[in-house]
C-alpha positions as CSV (number, residue, x, y, z in Angstrom):
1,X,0.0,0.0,0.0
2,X,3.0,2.3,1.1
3,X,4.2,1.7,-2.4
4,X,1.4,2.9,-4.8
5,X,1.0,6.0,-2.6
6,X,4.3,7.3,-3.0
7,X,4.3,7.8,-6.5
8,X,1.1,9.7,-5.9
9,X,2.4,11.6,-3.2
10,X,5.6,12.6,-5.0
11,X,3.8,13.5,-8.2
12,X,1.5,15.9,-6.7
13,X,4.1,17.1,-4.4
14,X,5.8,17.7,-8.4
15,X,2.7,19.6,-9.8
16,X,2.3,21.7,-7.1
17,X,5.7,22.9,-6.6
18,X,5.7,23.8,-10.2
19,X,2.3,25.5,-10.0
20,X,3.8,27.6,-7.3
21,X,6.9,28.6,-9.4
22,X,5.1,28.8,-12.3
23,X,2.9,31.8,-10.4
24,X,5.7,33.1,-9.0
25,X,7.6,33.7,-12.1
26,X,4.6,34.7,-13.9
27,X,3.6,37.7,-10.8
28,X,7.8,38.2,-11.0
29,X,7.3,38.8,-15.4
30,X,8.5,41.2,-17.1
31,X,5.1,42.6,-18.2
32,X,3.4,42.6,-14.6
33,X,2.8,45.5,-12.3
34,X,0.9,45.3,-9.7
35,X,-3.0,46.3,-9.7
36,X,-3.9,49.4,-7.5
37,X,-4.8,47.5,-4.5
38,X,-5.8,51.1,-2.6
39,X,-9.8,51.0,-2.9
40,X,-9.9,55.1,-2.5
41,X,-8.0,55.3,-5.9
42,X,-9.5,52.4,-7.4
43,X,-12.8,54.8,-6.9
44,X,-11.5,57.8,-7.9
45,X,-8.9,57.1,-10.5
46,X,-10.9,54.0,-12.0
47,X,-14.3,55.8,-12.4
48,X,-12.8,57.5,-15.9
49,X,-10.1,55.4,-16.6
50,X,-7.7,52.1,-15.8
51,X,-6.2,52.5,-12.6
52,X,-2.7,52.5,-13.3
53,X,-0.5,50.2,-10.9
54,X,1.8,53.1,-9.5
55,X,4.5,51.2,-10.0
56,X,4.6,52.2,-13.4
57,X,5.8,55.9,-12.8
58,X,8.3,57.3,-10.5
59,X,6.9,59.6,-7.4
60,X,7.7,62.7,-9.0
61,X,5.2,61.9,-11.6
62,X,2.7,61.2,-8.9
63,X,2.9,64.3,-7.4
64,X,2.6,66.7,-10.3
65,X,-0.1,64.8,-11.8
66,X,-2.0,64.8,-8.5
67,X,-0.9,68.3,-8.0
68,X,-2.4,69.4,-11.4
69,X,-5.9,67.8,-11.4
70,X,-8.0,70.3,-12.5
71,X,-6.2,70.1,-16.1
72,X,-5.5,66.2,-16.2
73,X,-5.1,65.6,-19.8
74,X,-7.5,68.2,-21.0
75,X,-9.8,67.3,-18.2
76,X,-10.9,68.9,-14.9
77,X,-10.3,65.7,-12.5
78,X,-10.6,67.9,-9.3
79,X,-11.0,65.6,-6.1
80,X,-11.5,66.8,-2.1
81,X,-8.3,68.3,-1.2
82,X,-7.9,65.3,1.6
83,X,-9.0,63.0,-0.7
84,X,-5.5,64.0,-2.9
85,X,-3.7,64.0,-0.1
86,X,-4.4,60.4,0.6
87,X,-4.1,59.0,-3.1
88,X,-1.3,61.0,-3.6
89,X,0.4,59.5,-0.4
90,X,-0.4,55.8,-1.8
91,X,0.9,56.4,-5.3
92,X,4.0,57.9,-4.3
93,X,4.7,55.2,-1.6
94,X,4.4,52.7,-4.1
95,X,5.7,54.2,-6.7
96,X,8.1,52.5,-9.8
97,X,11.1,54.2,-8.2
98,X,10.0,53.7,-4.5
99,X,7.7,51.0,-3.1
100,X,6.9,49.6,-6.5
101,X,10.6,49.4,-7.5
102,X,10.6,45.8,-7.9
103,X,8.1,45.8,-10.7
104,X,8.6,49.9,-11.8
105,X,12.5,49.7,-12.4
106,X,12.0,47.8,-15.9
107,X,9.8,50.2,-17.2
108,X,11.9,53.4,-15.4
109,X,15.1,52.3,-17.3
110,X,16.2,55.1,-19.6
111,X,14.0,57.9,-17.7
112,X,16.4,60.5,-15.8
113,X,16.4,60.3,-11.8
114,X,14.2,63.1,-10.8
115,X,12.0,63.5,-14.1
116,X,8.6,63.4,-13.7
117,X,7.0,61.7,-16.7
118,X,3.3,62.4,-17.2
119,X,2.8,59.7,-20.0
120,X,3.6,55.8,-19.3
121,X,2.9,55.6,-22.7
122,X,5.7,58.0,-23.9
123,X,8.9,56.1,-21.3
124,X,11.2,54.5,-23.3
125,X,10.8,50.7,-22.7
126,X,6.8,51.5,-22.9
127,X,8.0,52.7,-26.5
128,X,9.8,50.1,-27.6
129,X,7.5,47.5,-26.2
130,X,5.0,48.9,-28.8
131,X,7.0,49.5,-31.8
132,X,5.5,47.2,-34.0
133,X,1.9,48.4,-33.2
134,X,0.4,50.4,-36.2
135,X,-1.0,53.5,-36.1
136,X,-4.1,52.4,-37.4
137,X,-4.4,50.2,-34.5
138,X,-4.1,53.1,-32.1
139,X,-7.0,54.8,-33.8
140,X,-9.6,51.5,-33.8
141,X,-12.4,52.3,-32.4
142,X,-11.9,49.1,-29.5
143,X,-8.8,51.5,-29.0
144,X,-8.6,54.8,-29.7
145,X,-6.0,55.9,-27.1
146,X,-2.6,54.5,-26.0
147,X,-3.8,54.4,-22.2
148,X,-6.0,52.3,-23.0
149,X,-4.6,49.3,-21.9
150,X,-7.5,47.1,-21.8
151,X,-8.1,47.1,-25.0
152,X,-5.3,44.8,-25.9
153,X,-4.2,43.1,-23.0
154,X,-7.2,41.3,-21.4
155,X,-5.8,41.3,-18.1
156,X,-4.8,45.0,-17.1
157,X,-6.6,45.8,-14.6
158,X,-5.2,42.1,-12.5
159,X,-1.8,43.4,-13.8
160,X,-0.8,41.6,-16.2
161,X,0.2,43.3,-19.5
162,X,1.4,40.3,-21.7
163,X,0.1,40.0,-25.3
């Protein structure tokens, strides 16, 4: 009896130890960023747009975009003044070149320490990660922006930003 549940044992043991390095390397990709876990800007940022994992800029970028609300890319995106303060605090704390550095430094490579990109779209690895992508593409109706991340890669908003 010993002898037909050991196989058993050792080949589940087997799958699972793969599943778990299998996740782990998937969450540890090169194309993942952590979702915005924070509810508050879950609410406010995702009600008009995806959420993006702050990871994905560095603090200074956080700030002046939180600092300059009431023209946020041609919109007025005024919140409560402590409302700010709080989503501010998150983003910067996780932030690609603080908190979020272990998922933010791939896509940070090539941006100056201390600039404060306003557009993940317009960092360097974000640009060559899209090269190929037509312009057409970018004007499809599906589409129609470059933030739009959802409309290509299904699983944005859990992070994950592979093809």
């Amino acid at each position: 009896m010993k002898m037909t549940l050991r196989p058993l044992l050792l080949v589940a043991l087997a799958a699972g130890f793969s599943a778990l390095v299998l996740g782990s390397a998937r969450a540890g990709g090169s194309h993942f960023f952590p979702p915005v876990s924070e509810p508050l800007v879950r609410e406010e940022c995702g009600s008009c747009h995806l959420a993006f994992a702050p990871s994905m800029l560095p603090a200074a970028s956080w700030r002046q975009m939180m600092g300059e609300l009431d023209r946020h890319f041609g919109e007025d995106a005024t919140v409560d003044p402590e409302i700010a303060r709080k989503i501010t605090a998150w983003l910067v704390a996780n932030a690609g070149d603080s908190g979020g550095s272990r998922y933010g430094a791939k896509l940070l490579r090539g941006v100056d320490a201390g600039a404060a990109p306003q557009r993940i779209t317009g960092l360097p690895k974000w640009v060559r990660e899209h090269r190929e992508v037509p312009d057409w593409e970018w004007r499809h109706k599906e589409v129609r922006s470059k933030a739009n991340c959802v409309a290509c890669h299904a699983d944005a908003e859990r992070g994950y930003y592979e093809d």
